[in-house]
Steps between C-alpha positions, in 0.01 A plus 500: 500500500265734335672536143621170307714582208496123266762565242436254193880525257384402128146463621380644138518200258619623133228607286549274247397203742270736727178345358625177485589503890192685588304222341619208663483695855103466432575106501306346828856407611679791472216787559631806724187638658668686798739709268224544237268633775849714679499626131201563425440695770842710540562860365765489222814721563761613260655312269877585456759414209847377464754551258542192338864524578484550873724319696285406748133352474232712648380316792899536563468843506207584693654257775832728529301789549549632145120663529285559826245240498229744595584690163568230264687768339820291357803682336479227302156660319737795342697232277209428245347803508751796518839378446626543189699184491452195761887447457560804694324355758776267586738672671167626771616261825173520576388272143780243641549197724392626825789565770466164721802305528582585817181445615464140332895461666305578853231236460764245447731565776775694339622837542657756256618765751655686224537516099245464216323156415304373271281160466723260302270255322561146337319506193393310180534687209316377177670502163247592240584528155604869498493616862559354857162483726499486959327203604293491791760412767179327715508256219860448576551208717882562678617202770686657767787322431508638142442837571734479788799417208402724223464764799879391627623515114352857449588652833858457403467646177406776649752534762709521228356810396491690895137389542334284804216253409344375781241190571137527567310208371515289175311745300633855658868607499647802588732758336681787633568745231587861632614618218201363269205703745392731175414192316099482382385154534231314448289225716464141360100507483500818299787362260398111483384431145629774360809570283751526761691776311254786592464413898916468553632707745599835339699740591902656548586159624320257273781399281657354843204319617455337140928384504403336898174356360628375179845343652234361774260330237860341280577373850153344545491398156771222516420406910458134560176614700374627182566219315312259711173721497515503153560118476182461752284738291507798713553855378844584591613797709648725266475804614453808755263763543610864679237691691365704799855654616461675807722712708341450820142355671158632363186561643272293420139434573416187694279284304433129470529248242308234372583231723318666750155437531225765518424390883847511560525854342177628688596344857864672444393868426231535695695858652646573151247780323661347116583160436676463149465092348706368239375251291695426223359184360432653193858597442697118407176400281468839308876527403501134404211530332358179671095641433353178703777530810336889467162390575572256732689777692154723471267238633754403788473896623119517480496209742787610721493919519204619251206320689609544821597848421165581372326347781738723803334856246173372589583456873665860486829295638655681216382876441695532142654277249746579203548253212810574344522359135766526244632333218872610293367845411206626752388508858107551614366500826158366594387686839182400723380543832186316665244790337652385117264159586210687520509517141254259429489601169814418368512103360799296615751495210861469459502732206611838697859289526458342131421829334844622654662272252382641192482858641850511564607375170271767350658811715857361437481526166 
């Protein structure tokens, strides 16, 4: 492996809380010196915008392929700064839920040889005073058993309706839908915390998606399963979220994901010329808005990829390394190779990924 690709999802902390987080990384116990020196040292690439009504988060989109990597040039950059109106944005499939339920079918052992499916999601949805809010399904804890009923109790309401849900594990369902294909949806990260309103899917066949989902969620409502979570304490599972519909298998990039360590990664693609890492422990803390679960996350990656990572540019076992940052509205890359450490000038800082915070909010505006 010559070129390591570390993709970081919600890696930019808000800017309201930017200093505060920055400031208690310089604590003994939670300093970052191997990604303040990878920093430090790295040339800054471009820093590209999202509408703030994308239906996708941009980490999401670089991953399907939405821009080439070695342009950072994102469609997604036109929204803010030419369009005249982000709505009209909504209706590019490229700003939606990428295209991977039948890939995510494959990986569980099920096959769609035919038709159009989408990832059928149990949800639940927060009632706020004037608008309903996605929570973070990871926060969501669903038994087998339960979801195995609730899945059995909406599987027949569709049937009723011509449409096949099938099984894949307690938190991922499947629906086919030929007739709904045109519909622009939305993934759960970029809609999670958000009035739900905005991120439904839209479209010709929306008004029949909304009948299936409401009947689905009345069903739900008054289900003895239901009733015991609520009885225990336990957010209920009131609803379900429609997204990535795909017609058939996409190509997709290998990469690996954070339960892989870097070892792991570098004994595995030693004949691969770009190795592309996922590691999303950023994403649960950041849409939760958990700050210290954030910065635990942080410190846990210095130890496990960002030191040992630094110390493989010094060996030259890597030639090149990307650090892929985003947060809701931006992407930036940080590139280096072995010469960037020569720079013996530049102090170790984490402010290069800090600054990104209040940068963004500035160019967004």
């Amino acid at each position: 492996m010559s070129h390591l690709q570390i993709i970081l999802p919600l890696g930019i902390p808000p800017a309201a809380l930017a200093p505060d987080l920055l400031r208690a990384l310089q604590t003994p116990s939670l300093r970052t010196p191997a990604l303040a020196k990878l920093l430090a040292c790295a040339s800054l690439g471009n820093t590209e915008l999202a509408t703030d009504f994308a239906r996708l988060l941009p980490h999401e989109a670089w991953l399907a392929g939405h821009f080439r990597p070695e342009s950072r040039m994102s469609i997604m950059h036109q929204s803010i700064r030419h369009a005249s109106s982000a709505l009209t944005n909504l209706t590019n499939p490229r700003l939606c839920s990428p295209a991977s339920t039948h890939n995510k079918m494959q990986e569980m052992g099920l096959t769609a040889s035919e038709g159009y499916w989408f990832t059928f999601s149990p949800v639940h949805i927060h009632i706020a005073r004037d608008h309903l809010v996605l929570t973070d399904q990871r926060r969501l804890n669903i038994p087998e058993d339960e979801a195995r009923i609730l899945f059995q109790a909406a599987a027949d309401m569709c049937a009723e309706i011509g449409k096949t849900l099938l099984y894949g594990d307690a938190k991922t369902w499947f629906l086919r839908a030929d007739d709904w294909q045109h519909l622009q949806t939305s993934t759960m990260d970029a809609a999670c915390g958000h009035n739900i309103e905005i991120w439904m899917p839209k479209g010709e066949q929306e008004r029949a998606w909304r009948k299936l989902q409401n009947e689905i969620q009345m069903l739900w409502h008054i289900h003895p399963i239901n009733a015991q979570r609520e009885a225990s304490g336990v957010n209920i599972i009131n609803s379900a979220w429609l997204h990535s519909g795909s017609a058939a298998l996409s190509k997709q990039e290998k990469h690996y994901r954070a339960d892989t360590s870097f070892a792991q990664v570098l004994a595995a693609s030693q004949s691969e010329k770009t190795t592309t890492v996922i590691l999303d422990q950023f994403l649960e803390p950041s849409i939760n808005s958990d700050w210290a679960y954030w910065l635990e996350a942080m410190h846990a990656l210095e130890d496990n990829w960002f030191c040992p990572v630094l110390q493989a540019i010094k060996g030259r076992q890597l030639q090149h390394l990307d650090l892929v940052f985003n947060d809701a509205a931006s992407l930036t890359t940080f590139s280096l190779t072995p010469r960037h450490l020569w720079k013996f000038w530049a102090k170790d800082s984490l402010a290069p990924l800090f600054s990104l915070a209040q940068l963004n909010t500035e160019e967004s505006a």
